[in-house]
C-alpha positions in Angstrom: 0.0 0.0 0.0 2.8 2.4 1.1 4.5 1.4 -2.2 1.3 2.0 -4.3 1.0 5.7 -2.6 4.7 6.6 -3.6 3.9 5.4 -7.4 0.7 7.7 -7.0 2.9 10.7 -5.5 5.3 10.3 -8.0 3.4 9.8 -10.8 1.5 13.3 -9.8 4.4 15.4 -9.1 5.3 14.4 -12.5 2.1 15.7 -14.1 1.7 18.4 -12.1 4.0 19.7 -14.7 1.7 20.3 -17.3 -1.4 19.4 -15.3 -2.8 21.1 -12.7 -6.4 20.2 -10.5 -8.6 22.8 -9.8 -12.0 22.1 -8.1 -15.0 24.3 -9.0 -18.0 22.3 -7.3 -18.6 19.3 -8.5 -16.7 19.6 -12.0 -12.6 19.9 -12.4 -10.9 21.3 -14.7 -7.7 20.0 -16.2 -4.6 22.3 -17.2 -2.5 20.8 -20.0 0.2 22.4 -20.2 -1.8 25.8 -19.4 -4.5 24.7 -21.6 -7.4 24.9 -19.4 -10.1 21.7 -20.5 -13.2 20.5 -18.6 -14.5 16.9 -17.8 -17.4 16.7 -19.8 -19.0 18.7 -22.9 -16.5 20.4 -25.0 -18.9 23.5 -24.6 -17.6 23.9 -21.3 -14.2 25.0 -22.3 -12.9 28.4 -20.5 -13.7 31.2 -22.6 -10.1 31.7 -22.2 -7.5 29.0 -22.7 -3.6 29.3 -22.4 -1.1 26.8 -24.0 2.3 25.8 -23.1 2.9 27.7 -26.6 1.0 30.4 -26.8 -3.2 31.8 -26.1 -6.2 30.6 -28.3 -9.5 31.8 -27.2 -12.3 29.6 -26.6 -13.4 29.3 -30.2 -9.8 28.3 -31.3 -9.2 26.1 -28.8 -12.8 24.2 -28.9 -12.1 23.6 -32.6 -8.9 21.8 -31.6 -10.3 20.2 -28.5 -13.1 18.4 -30.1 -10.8 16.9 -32.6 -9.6 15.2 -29.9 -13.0 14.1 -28.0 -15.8 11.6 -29.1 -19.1 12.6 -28.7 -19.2 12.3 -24.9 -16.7 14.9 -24.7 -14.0 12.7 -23.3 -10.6 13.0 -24.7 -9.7 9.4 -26.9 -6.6 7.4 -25.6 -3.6 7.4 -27.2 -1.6 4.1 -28.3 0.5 4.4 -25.4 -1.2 5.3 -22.7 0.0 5.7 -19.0 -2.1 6.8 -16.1 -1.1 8.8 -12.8 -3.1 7.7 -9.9 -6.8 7.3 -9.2 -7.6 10.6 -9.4 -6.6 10.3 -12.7 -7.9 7.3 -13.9 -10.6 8.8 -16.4 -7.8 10.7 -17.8 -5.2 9.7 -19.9 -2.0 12.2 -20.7 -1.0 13.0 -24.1 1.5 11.1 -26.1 4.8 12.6 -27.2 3.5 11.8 -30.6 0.5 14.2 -30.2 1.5 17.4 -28.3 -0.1 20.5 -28.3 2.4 22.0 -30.3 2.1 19.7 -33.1 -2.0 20.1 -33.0 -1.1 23.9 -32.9 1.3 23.7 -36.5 -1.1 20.9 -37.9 -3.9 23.8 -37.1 -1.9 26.3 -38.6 -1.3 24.7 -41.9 -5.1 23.8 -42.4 -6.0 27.5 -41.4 -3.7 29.0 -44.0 -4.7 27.3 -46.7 -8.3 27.9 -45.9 -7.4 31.9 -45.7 -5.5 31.4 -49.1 -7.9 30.5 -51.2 -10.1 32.9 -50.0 -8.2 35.8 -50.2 -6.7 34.6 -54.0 -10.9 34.2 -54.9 -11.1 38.2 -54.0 -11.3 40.7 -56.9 -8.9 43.3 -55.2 -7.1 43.1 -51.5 -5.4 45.8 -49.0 -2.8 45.4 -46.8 -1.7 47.1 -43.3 1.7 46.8 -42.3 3.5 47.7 -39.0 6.3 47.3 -37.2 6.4 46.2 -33.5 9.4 45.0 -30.7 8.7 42.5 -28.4 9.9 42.7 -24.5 12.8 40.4 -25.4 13.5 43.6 -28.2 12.6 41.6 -31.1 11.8 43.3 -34.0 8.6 41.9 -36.1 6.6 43.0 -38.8 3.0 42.6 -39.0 0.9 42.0 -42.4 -2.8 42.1 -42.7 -5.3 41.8 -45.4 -8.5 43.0 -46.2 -11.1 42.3 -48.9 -14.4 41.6 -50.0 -15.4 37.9 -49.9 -18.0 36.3 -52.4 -21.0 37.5 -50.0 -19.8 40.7 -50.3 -19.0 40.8 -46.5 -15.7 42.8 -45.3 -12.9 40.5 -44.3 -10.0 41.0 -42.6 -6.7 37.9 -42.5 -3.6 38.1 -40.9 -1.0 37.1 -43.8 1.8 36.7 -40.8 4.3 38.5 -38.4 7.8 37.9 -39.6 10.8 38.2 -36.8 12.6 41.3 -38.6 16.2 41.0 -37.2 17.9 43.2 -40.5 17.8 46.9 -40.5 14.3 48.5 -40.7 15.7 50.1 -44.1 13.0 50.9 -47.0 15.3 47.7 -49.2 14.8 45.5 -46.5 11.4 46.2 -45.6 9.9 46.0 -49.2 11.8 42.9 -49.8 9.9 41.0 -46.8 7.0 42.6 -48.2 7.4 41.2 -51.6 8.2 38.2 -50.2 5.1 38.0 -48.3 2.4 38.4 -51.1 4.2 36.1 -53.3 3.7 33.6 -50.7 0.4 34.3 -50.7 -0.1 34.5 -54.3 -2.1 38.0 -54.1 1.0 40.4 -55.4 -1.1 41.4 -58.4 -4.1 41.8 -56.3 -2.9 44.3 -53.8 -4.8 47.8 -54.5 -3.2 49.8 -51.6 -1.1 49.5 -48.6 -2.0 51.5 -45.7 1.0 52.2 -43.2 2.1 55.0 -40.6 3.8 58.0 -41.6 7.3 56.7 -40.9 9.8 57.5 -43.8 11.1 53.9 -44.5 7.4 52.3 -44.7 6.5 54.8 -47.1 9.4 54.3 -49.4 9.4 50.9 -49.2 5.8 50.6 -50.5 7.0 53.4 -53.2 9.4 50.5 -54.3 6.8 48.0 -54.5 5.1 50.2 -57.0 1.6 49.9 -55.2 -0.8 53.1 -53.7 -0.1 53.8 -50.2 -2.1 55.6 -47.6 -1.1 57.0 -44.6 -2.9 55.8 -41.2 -5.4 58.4 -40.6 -5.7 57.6 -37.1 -1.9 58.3 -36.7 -2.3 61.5 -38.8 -5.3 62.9 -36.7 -2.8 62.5 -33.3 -0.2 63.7 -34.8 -2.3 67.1 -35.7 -4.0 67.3 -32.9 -0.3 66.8 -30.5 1.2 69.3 -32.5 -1.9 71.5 -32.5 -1.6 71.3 -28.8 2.1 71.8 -28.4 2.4 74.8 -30.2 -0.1 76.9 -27.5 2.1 77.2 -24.4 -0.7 77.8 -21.7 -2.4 74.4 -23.0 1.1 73.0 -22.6 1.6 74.3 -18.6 -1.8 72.6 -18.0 -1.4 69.5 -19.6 2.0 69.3 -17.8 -0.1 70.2 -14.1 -2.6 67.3 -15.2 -0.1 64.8 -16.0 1.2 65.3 -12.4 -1.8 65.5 -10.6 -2.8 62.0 -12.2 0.6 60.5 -11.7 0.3 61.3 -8.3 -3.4 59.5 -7.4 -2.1 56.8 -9.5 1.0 56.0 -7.7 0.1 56.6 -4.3 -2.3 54.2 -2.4 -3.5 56.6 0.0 -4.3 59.1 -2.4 -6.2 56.9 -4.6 -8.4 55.5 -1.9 -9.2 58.9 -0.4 -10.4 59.7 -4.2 -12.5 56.8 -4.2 -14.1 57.6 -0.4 -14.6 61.1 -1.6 -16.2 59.8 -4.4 -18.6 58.0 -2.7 -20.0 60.7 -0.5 -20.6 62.8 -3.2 -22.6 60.3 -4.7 -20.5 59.0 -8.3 -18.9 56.3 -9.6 -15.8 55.3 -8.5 -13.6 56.1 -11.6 -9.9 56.1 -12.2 -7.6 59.5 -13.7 -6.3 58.6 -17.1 -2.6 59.3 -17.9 -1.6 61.4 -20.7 0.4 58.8 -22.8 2.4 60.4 -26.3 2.1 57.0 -28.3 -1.7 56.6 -27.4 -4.4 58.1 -29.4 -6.2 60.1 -27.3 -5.3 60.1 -24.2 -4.7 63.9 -24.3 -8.4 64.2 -24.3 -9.1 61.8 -22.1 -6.8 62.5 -19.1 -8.6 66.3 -19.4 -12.0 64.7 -20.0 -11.5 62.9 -17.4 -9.9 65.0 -14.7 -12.1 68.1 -16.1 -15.7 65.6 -14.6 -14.0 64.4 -11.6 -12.4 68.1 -10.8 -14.7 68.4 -7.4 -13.7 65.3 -5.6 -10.1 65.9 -6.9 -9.5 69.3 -5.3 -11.2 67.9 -1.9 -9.1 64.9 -2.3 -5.8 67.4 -3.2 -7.1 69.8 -0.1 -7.0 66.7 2.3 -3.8 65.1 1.6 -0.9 65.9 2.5 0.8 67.0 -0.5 2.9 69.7 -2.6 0.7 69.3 -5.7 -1.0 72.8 -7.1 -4.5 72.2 -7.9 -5.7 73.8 -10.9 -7.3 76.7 -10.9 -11.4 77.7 -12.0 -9.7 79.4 -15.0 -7.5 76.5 -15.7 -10.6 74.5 -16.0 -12.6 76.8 -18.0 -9.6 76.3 -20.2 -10.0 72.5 -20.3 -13.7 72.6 -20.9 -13.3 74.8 -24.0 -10.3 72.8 -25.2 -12.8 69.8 -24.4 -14.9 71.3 -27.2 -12.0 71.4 -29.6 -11.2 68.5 -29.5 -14.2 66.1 -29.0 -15.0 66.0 -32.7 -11.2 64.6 -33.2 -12.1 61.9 -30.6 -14.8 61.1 -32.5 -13.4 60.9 -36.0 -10.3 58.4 -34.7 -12.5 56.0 -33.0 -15.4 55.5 -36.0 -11.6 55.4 -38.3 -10.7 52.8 -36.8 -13.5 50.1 -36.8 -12.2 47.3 -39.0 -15.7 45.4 -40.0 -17.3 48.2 -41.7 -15.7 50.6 -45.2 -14.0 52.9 -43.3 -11.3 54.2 -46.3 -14.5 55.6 -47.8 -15.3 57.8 -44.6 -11.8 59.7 -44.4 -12.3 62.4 -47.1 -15.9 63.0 -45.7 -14.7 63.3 -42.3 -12.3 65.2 -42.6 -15.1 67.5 -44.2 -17.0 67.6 -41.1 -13.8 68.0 -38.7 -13.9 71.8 -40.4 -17.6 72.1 -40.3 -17.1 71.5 -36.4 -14.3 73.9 -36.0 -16.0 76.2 -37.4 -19.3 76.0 -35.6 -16.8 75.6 -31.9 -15.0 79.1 -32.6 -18.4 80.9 -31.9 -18.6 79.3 -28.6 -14.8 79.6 -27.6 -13.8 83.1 -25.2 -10.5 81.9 -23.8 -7.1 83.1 -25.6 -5.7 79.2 -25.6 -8.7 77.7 -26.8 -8.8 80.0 -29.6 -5.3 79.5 -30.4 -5.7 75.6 -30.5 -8.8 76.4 -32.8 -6.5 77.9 -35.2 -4.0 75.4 -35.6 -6.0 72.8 -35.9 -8.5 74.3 -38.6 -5.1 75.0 -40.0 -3.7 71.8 -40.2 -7.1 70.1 -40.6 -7.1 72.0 -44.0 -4.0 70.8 -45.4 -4.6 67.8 -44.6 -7.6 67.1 -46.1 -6.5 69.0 -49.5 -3.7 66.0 -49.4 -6.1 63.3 -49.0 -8.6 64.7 -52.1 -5.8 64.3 -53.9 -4.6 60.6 -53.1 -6.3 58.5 -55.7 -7.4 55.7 -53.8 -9.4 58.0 -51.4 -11.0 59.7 -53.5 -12.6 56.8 -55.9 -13.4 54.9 -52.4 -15.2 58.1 -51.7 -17.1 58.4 -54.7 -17.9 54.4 -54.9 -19.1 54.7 -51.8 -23.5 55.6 -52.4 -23.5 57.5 -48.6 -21.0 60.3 -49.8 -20.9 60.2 -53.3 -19.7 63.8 -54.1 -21.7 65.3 -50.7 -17.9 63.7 -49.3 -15.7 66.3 -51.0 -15.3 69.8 -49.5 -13.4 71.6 -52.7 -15.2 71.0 -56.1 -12.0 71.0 -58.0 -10.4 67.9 -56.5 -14.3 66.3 -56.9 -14.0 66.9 -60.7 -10.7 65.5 -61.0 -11.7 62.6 -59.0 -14.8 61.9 -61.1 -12.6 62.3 -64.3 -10.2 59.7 -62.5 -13.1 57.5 -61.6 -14.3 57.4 -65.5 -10.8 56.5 -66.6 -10.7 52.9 -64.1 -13.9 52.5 -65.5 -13.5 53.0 -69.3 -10.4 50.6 -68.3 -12.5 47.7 -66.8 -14.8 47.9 -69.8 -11.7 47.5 -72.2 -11.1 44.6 -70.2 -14.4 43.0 -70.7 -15.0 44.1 -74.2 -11.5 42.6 -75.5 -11.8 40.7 -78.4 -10.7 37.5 -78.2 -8.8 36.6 -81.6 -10.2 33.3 -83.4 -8.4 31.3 -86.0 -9.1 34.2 -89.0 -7.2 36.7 -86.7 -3.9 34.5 -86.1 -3.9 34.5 -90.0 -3.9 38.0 -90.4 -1.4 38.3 -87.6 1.1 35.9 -88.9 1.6 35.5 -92.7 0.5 31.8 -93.6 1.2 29.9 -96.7 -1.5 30.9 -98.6 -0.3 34.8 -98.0 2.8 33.5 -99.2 1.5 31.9 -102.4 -0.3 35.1 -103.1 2.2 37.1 -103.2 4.6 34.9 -105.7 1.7 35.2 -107.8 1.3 38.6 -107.6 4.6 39.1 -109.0 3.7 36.6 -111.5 0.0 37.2 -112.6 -1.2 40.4 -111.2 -2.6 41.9 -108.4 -6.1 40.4 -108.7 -4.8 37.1 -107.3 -3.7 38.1 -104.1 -6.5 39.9 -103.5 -9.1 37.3 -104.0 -7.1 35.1 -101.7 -6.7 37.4 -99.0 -10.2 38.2 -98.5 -11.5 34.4 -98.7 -9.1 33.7 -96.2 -10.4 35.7 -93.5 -14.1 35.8 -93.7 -13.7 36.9 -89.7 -12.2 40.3 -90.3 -15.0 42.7 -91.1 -16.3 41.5 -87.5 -13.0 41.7 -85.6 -13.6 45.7 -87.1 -16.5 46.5 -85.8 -15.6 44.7 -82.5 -12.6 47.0 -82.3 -14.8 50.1 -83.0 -17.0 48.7 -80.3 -14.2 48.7 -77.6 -13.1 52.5 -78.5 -16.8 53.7 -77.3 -15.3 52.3 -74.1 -14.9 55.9 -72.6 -18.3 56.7 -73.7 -19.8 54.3 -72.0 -17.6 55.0 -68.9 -18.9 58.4 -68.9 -22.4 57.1 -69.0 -22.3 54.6 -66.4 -20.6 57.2 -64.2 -23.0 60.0 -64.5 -26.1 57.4 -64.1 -24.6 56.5 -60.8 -23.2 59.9 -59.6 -27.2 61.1 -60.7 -28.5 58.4 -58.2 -29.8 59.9 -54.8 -27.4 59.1 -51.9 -28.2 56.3 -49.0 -28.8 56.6 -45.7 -25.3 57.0 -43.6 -26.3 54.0 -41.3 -26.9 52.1 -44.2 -24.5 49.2 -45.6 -22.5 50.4 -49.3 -22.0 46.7 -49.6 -25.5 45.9 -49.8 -26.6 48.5 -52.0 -23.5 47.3 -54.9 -24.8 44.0 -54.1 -28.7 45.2 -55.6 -27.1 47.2 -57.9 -24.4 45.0 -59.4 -26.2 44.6 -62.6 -27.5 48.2 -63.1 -23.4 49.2 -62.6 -21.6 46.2 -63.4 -18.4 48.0 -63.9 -18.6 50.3 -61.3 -19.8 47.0 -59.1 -16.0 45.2 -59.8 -14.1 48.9 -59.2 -16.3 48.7 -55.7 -14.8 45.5 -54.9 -11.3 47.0 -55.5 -11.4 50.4 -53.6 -13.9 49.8 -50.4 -11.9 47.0 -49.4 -8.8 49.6 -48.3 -9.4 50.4 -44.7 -9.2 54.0 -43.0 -6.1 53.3 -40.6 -3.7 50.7 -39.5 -5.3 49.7 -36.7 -5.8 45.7 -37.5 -2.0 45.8 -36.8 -2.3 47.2 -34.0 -4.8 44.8 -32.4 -2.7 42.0 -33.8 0.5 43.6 -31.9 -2.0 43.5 -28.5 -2.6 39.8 -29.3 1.5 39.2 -29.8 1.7 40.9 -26.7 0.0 39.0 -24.3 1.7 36.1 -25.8 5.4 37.0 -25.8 5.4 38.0 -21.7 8.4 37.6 -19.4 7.8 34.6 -18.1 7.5 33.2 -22.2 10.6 35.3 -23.4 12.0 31.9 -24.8 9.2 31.7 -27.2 10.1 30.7 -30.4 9.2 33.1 -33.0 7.6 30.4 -35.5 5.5 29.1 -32.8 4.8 32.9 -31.9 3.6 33.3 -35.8 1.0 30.2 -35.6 -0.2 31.4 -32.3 -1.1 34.9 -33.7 -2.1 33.7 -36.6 -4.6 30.8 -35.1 -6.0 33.7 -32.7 -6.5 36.3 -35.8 -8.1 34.0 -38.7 -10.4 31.4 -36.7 
């Protein structure tokens, strides 16, 4: 017996491991090598489940699991099985043969080929690319694609995060890029690629030859940081607000005397939020937030124990108007950045409305700061959206897009030019369609054959009339290859009409979907339908990138720095695509 209860001890200090027991009522759950299971149904699976490799969620990790389970939901023996005690009994470790890590790769490899072949069935796809560096300073860069299925539904794949050891240099960059979509088979598909404002991601897409649009997420906090830096009384109160909320977030005491003054006043307990230069946002935010919570902050300030200068009534007169300013801008970056709906299609419009906005907040604003911020912004805000009428693949999203239409364009100039530009891709797809495809009579005009041949010695011979005769019984075919030529150079014409029909055509509802309407209206516009599929696809911002970074993140954590960065690739990818 004593001998039996060492084998058990043993056994379970071996699994203990990659197992662990946790008792929640009547049911345990099983770790396996951090992946969290449940005796039972594979619909009780933790919603989230961590691997010895990496984190799937609850839908990736249920699509694995029930590979492995019958229908009773318990998990099928391997060949060689060993069990650990009687605790254990029901359940049988894995074999070395069938590790998670091998279910993760064999996962991978079915997943990509799904997402390749529906990404090479798309008409047109754009790509977001980024660059991120781990905690172990690793260098990768991020890839993501987006394009409209066959149900005209918005997709979004992640094509893969390569380690990037070599220099981040525009040569290196584009050749990773290159490398990618030929990989992916898709390099004559991409439409755009939609990257930060950083020089070498800018002139490495210039190399691939493909259109390239800048984040407009990045581009409204860049203009609305510099906007703010450039008025020095903002600055002084932005640099008083940072240490205010530094200070109730790094002492205990003062944080729990702001959340007991809280509660007598009657609110919600809620955190100060830290001005943070790489997050979007959080300048508005921190004053949002310290501008609603200013009462229990200055009791708080007034009964602590503390050097700290509480701002002043003016001080926060100057935060509510600045408030004002730059609410709209909030706004604008978090509807941007949605990645299930046509966003690329919104930027021109918005952009629109950001001056509308500015415009109707100066009649409200009285302080000297506020109106200074108004004026660099309206500023900037201008230039900026004269650059992005004129970026090509903005501007025919914009128009292809039935909410906006030309309501989206704020100078009538850059709208003419775009519908001109809009006429030309479609004139081009109908050259496409239209193009004659030569028959048997039209190799024989362009190639001379023997019987050309023969006429001509007996032209030289007999007279002209013989070559003549031949000629034109041997290609019966060539008056109709004519008029079908004449057909195709109506091309623009019929451009021109299609366009005006549609431009003509009342706009839909905002709220309404633009894929839906090219879906009822694919026949009416069938050229105009394939140029949809190729410009509403491009997104408004790299954001996709930056939610796959968050992923890579939580994956790639001190405790894990010895992760493998082709594991760390599956993992992301796994988490991303199922």
């Amino acid at each position: 017996m004593r001998q039996r209860m060492r084998q058990v001890r043993r056994a379970k200090r071996r699994a203990d491991a990659c197992i662990g027991l946790r008792e929640s009522r009547d049911r345990y759950s099983y770790r396996i090598g951090h992946v969290t299971c449940i005796s039972g149904a594979p619909n009780c699976v933790y919603k989230e489940a961590h691997t010895s490799t990496g984190f799937i969620y609850q839908k990736q990790f249920l699509n694995i699991y029930q590979r492995l389970t019958n229908s009773s939901g318990i998990m099928e023996p391997p060949p060689a099985k060993r069990k650990v005690s009687a605790v254990w009994d029901h359940f049988d470790l894995l074999s070395e043969n069938k590790t998670i890590k091998q279910m993760v790769a064999k996962k991978y490899e079915e997943e990509k080929e799904r997402v390749k072949m529906e990404v090479q069935q798309a008409v047109a796809v754009s790509i977001t690319a980024d660059m991120w560096t781990s905690v172990n300073m690793e260098a990768y860069l991020a890839l993501t694609c987006h394009y409209i299925n066959e149900n005209l539904q918005l997709c979004t794949s992640v094509l893969g995060v390569k380690y990037f050891p070599q220099s981040h240099t525009a040569d290196n960059l584009a050749q990773v890029k290159r490398g990618m979509m030929e990989d992916w088979a898709i390099t004559n598909k991409v439409k755009c690629f939609v990257t930060d404002a950083a020089p070498n991601m800018i002139a490495s897409t210039r190399q691939l030859q493909i259109r390239h649009s800048i984040c407009i997420a990045h581009s409204l906090n860049l203009l609305v940081r510099k906007s703010c830096d450039q008025v020095p009384t903002l600055t002084s109160i932005r640099h008083k607000a940072r240490n205010i909320v530094t200070y109730f977030r790094s002492s205990t005491t003062a944080k729990e005397k702001l959340a007991q003054v809280q509660q007598q006043m009657g609110r919600p307990t809620l955190k100060l939020i830290n001005e943070v230069p790489t997050r979007w946002n959080s300048t508005y935010e921190m004053l949002s937030r310290l501008h609603d919570e200013r009462e229990p902050v200055w009791v708080s300030l007034a009964s602590l124990n503390t050097v700290l200068t509480p701002l002043t009534a003016d001080e926060y007169t100057i935060i509510g108007e600045t408030l004002l300013v730059l609410a709209p801008f909030h706004q604008a970056t978090v509807e941007l950045s949605e990645e299930r709906r046509v966003s690329g299609s919104k930027v021109i419009p918005m952009m629109k409305m950001l001056y509308f906005a500015l415009e109707r907040s100066a009649l409200t604003l009285h302080t000297q700061a506020a109106i200074h911020l108004h004026e660099h912004l309206k500023h900037r805000v201008t230039d900026t959206a004269s650059n992005l009428e004129s970026l090509s693949v903005m501007t025919l999203a914009t128009l292809l897009d039935p909410r906006f239409k030309s309501l989206g364009f704020r100078s009538s100039s850059k709208f003419n030019e775009a519908v001109t530009r809009l006429r030309s891709e479609c004139a081009s797809v109908i050259g496409r369609t239209n193009e004659p495809q030569p028959g048997p009579s039209s190799q024989q005009l362009s190639a001379p054959t023997s019987g050309m041949l023969f006429s001509i010695i007996c032209m030289l011979f007999f007279g002209n009339h013989v070559l003549k005769c031949h000629f034109f019984s041997d290609n019966l075919w060539q008056d109709f290859d004519i008029e079908v030529g004449r057909q195709t150079t109506s091309a623009t014409a019929d451009a021109i009409q299609e366009v005006q029909r549609y431009l003509a055509e009342g706009n839909i509802a905002r709220s309404q979907d633009p894929l839906k309407y090219w879906d009822n209206h694919k026949s009416l516009y069938p050229n105009l339908f394939n140029l949809a599929l190729q410009f509403l696809c491009t997104p408004a911002s790299s954001v996709p990138c930056e939610r796959v970074f968050s992923a890579a993140g939580e994956i790639v954590s001190k405790k894990r720095n010895r992760l493998n960065f082709k594991t760390l690739e599956k993992l992301i990818f796994l988490n991303k695509n199922l």
